[in-house]
C-alpha positions in Angstrom: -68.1 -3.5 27.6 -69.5 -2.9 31.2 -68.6 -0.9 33.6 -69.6 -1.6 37.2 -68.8 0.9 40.1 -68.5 -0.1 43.8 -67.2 2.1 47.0 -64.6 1.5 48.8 -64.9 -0.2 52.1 -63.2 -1.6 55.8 -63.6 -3.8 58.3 -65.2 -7.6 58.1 -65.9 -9.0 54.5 -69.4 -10.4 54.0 -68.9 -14.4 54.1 -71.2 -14.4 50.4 -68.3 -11.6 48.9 -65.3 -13.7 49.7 -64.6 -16.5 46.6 -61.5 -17.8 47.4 -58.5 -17.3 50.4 -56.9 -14.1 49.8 -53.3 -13.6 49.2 -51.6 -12.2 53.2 -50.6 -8.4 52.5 -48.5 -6.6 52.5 -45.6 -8.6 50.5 -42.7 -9.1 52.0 -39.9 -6.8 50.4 -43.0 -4.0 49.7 -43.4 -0.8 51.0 -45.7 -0.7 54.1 -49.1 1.4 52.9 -51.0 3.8 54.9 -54.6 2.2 54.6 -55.8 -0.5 53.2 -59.5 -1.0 51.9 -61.5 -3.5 50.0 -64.2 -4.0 47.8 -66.3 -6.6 46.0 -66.7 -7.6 42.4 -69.5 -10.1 42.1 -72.9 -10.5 40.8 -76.3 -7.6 41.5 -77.8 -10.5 43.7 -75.1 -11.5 46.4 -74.5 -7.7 46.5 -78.1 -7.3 47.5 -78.1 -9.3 50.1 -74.0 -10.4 51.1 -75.1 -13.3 53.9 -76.6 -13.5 56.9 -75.9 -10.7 59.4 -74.8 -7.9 57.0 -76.4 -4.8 55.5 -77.1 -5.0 51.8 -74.3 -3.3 49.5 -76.8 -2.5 46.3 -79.5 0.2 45.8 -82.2 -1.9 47.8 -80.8 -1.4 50.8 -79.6 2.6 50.7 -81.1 5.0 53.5 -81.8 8.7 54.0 -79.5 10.5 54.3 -77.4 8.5 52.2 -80.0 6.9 49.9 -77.4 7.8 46.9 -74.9 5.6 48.0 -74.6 2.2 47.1 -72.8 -0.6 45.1 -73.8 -1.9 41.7 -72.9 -5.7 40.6 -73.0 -7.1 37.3 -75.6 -9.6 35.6 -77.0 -12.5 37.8 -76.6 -14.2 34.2 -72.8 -14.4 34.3 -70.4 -17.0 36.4 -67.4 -14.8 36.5 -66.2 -11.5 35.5 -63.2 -10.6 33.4 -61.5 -7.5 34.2 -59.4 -5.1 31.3 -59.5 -1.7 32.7 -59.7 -0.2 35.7 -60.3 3.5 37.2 -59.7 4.9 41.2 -62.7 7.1 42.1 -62.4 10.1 43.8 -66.0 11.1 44.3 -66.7 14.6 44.8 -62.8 15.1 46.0 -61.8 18.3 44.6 -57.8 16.7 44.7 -55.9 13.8 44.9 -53.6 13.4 47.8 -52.8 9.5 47.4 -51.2 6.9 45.5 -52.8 3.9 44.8 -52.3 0.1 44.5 -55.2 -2.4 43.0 -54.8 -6.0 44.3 -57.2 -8.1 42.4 -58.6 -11.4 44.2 -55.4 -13.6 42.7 -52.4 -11.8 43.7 -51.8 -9.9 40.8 -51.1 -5.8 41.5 -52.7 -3.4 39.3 -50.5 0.1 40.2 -51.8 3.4 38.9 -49.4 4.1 36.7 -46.8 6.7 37.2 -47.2 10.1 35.9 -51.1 9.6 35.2 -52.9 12.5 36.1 -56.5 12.5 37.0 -59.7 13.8 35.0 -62.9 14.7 36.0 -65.2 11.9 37.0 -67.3 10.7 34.1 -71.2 11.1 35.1 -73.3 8.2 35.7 -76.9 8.7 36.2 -77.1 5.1 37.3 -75.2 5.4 40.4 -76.6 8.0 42.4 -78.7 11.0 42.4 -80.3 11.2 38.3 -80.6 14.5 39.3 -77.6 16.0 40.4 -75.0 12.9 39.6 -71.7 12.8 41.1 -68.8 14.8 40.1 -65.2 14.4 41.3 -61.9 13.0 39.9 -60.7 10.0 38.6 -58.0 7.8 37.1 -58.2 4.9 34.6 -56.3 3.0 32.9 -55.8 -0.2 30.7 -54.8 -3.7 32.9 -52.3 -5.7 31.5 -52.7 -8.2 31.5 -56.2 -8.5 32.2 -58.1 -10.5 34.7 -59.8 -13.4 33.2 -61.5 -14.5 36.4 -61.9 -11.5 38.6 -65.2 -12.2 40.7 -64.3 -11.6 44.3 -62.7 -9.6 46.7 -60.2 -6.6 46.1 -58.2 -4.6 47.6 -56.8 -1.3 47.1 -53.7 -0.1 49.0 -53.2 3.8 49.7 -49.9 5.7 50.0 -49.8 9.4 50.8 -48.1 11.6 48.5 -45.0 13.5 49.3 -45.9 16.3 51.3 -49.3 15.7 52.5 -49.5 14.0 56.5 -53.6 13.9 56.5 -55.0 10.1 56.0 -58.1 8.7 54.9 -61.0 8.3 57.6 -62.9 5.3 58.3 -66.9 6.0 58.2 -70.5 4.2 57.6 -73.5 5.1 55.7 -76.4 5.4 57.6 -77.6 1.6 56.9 -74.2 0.6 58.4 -72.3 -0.2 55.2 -69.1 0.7 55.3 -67.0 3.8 53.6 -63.9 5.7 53.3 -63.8 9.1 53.2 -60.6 10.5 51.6 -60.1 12.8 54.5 -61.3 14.8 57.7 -61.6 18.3 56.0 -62.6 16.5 52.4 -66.4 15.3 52.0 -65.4 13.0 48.8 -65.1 9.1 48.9 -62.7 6.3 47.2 -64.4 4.2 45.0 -63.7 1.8 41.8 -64.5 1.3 38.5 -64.2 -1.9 36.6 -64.5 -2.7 32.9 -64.9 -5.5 31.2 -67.3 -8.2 30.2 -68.9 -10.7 31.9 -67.6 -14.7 31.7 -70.6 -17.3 31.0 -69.7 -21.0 31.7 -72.4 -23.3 30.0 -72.2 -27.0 31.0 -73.8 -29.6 28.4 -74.6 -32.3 30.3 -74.9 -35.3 27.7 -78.2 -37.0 27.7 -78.7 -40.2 29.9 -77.6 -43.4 28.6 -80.1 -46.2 28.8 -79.0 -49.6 28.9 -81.8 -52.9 28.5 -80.6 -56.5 28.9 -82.7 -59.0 28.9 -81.7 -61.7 31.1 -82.9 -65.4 29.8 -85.4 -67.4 31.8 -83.7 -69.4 34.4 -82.9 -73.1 33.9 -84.7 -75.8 36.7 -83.4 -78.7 36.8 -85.8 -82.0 38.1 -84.0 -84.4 40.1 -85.8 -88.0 39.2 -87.5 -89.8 42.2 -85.8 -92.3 43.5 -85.5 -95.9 42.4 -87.3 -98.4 45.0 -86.1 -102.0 43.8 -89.1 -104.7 44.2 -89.9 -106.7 47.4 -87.3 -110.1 47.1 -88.5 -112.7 45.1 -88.9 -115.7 47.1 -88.4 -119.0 44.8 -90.2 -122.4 46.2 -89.1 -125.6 45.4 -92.4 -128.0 44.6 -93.3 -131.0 47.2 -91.1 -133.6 46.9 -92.4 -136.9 44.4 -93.0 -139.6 46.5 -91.9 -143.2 44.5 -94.8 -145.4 44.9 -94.3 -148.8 47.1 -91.9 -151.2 45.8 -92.8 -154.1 43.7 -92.3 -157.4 45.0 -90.6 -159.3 42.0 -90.5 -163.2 42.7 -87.1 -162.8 43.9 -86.6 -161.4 47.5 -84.9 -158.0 46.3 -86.6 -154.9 47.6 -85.6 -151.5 46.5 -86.2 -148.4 48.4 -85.8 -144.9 46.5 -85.2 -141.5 49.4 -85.5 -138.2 47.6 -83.6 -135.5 49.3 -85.7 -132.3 50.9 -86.8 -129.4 49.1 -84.8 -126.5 48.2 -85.6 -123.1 49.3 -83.9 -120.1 47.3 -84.3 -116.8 48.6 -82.3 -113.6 47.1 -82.3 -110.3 49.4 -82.2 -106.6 47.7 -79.9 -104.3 49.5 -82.6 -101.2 50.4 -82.4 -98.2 48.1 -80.0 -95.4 48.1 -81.3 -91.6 48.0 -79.1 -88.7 46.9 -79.9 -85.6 48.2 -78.2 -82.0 46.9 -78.1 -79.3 48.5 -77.9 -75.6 46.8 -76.8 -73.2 48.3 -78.9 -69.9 48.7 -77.4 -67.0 46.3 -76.1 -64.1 48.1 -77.5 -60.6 47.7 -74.6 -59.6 45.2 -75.4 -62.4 42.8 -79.2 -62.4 42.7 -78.5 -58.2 41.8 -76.0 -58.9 39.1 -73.1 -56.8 37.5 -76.1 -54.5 36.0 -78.5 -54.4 39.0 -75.4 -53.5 41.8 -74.1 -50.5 38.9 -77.8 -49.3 39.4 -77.5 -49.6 42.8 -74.4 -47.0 42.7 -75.9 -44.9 40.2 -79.0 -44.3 41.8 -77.4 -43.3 45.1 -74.9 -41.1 43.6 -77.4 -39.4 41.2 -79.8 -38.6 44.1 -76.5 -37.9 46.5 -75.5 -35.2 43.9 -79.4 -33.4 44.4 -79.4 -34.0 47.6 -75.9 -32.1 48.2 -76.9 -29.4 45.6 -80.4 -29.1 47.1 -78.6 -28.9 50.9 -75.8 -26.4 49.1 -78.4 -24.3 47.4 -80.4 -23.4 50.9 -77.2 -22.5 52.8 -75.7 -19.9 50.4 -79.4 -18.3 50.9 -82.1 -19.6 48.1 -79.8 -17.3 45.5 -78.0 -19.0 42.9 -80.2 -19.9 40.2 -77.5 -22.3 38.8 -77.1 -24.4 41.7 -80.7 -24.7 41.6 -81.0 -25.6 38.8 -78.3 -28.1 39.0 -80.4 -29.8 41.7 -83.6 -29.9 40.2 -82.1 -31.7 36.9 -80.7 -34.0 39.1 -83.9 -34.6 41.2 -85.8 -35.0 37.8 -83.2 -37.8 36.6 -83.6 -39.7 39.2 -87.5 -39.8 39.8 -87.2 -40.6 36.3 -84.5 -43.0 35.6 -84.6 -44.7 38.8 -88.6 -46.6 38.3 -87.8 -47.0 35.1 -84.6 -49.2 36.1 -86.4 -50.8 38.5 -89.5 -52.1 36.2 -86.7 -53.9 34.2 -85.4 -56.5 36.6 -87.8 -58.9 37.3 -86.9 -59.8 41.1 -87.8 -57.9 43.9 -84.5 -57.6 45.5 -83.2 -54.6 43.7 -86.5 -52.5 44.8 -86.5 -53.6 48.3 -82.8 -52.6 49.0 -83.1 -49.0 47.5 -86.2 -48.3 49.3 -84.8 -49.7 52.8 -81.8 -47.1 52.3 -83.7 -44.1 50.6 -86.5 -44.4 53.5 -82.9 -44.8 56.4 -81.7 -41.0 54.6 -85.3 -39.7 54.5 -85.4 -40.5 58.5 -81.9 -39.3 58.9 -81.8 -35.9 57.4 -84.5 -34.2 59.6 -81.9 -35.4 62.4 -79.6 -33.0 60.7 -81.6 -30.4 60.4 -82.1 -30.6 64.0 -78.6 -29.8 64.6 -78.1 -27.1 62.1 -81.2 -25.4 63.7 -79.5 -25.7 67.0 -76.5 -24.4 66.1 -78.3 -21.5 64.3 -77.9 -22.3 60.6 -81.8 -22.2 59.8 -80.8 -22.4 56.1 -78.8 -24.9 56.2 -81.7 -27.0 58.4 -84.0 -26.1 55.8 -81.6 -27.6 53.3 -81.4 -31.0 55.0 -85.3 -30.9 55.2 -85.8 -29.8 51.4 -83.3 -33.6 51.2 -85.2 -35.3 53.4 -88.2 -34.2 51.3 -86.2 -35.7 48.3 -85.5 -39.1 49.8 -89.4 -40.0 50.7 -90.4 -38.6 47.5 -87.7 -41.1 46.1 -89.5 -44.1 48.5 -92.9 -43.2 47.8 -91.9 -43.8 43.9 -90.3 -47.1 44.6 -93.3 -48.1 46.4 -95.6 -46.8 43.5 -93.1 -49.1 41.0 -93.3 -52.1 43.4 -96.9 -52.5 43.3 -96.7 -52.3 39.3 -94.7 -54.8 39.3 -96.8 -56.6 41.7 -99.7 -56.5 39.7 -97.8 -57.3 36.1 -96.5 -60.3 37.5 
């Protein structure tokens, strides 16, 4: 089990604290309280530095006179928190003058419950003085049930006791974290205890999926040339036969033979025919294919996803080592997965479109990181720069592939 210990505080919430929208209080149909207070349950690193603007909550950040005073968070290692006992903190109150309500970040109420009488507050040489730790008073009990996912904000609701009129004041430590002190004539301060253990998530990401076809060679089909039929034959009749003089028999008969004029034949071939075909030029979507378009959305949505995480990362302030993480896998896949895609398709198509929209992003993000500097979110601008960074390292590969290509074919 671990036990983590945090004060109680008022006023704004650190932006990095808050998890989710909390629950409007008080309820409806509930009795009115006379404070209420809140206080975070999240992990040693966001309490050490809670967001832009506001004072760190942990040890780091404590100053004389009050260099005793701070919050502790559990492991950086753990996603969540899960919460089964709880104890209200009176520290170094000599009495209790209040009742007390725990709201945890969902909704549900945690009451102290009735007739529980406080102890004396169990020492912890971790939080605060080694020396001279804090004494006090305080009340614990089991939750039921218990909060599985407890990493947030929560609140604690006080209601005076019969009898007593004073109320709890509002103060500061001297780095200008909040406090509540428990009241005017009484130096100690609300606080809480949780117990529990922490809540890992691990995501297995299955390993990438690499899928080779072979496409076959592609098919040319020769037209012949086309057919010239021969010049026209041109057929002559020969001379005509002349019949030689007539022959005088003794008898005055003369016979005269005529022999009719030449012929002349000539046969005309109609002039050749010629087919032409024309094919029309394949559009972008077919010379890519059903594979090469997938890649297309795969690669964008792979280096969309590190790009986002990347961008995500920088704006919650360079602090979550999972996010990180997150991103730099996905960067890695994609410098890796995305040449080797591209040295499998033989055309150049599939190369030039991904570089012409990776090189468009890597001259679009420094635009947005203009405006997130303007506004004032210089995280966030670094964020779209560390993108931009991504996309031309992404171009400068493609290029590096294209020319290997180049030089194979």
């Amino acid at each position: 089990m671990i036990k983590v210990r945090v004060y109680a505080h008022h006023g704004p919430i650190p932006d990095h604290f808050l998890t989710a929208t909390l629950p409007e209080l008080p309820v409806p149909g509930l009795p009115e309280p006379l404070r209420e207070y809140w206080c975070e349950l999240t992990t040693q690193s966001i309490v050490d530095n809670p967001g832009a603007d506001a004072p760190a909550y942990g040890q780091a950040g404590a100053v004389e006179p009050d260099q005793w005073r701070w919050d502790v968070g559990f492991p950086v290692t753990a996603d969540d928190f899960s919460v089964t006992g709880l104890c209200v903190l009176l520290v170094d109150a000599a009495r209790d003058d209040y009742e007390y309500v725990v709201i945890a970040p969902s909704g549900q109420r945690c009451p102290v419950p009735v007739g529980l009488e406080p102890a004396p507050l169990t020492p912890d040489a971790a939080w605060g003085d080694p020396d001279a730790p804090y004494g006090g008073l305080q009340a614990c009990w089991a939750v039921t049930p218990e909060v599985p996912s407890a990493r947030g904000v929560w609140r604690i609701q006080v209601f005076a006791k019969e009898g007593f009129d004073g109320a709890p004041e509002d103060v500061a430590w001297a780095n200008g974290v909040s406090s509540v002190r428990l009241s005017d004539a009484d130096d100690g301060y609300l606080a809480l205890e949780f117990t529990g253990v922490e809540a890992q998530t691990t995501t297995t990401t299955p390993a990438p999926t690499t899928t080779t076809t072979t496409t076959p060679k592609p098919t040319t089909t020769m037209t012949p040339a086309p057919t010239t039929t021969p010049k026209p034959t041109t057929t002559t009749t020969p001379a005509p036969t002349t019949t030689p003089a007539p022959t005088t028999t003794p008898a005055p008969t003369t016979t005269t033979t005529t022999t009719p004029a030449p012929t002349t034949t000539t046969t005309t071939t109609p002039a050749p025919t010629t087919t032409t075909t024309t094919t029309p030029a394949p559009s972008r979507l077919d010379d890519l294919g059903c594979f090469g378009t997938l890649t297309l959305f795969i690669a964008l949505v792979i280096a969309a996803g590190a790009a986002v995480s990347f961008f995500t990362w920088a704006c919650r302030g360079y602090i979550d080592v999972w996010l990180f993480a997150t991103a730099a896998s996905l960067a890695l896949a994609v410098l890796v997965l995305l040449p080797t895609w591209m040295l499998v398709f033989r055309s150049g198509r599939v190369r030039v479109v991904l570089s012409t929209w990776f090189a468009w992003l890597s001259l679009g993000t420094p635009l947005l990181a203009t405006l997130f500097a303007i506004l004032g979110e210089f995280r966030c601008a670094a964020g779209a720069l560390i993108a931009s960074g991504l996309f031309g390292t992404i171009v400068a590969a493609l290029t590096v592939v294209r020319r290997v290509a180049e030089r194979r074919s």
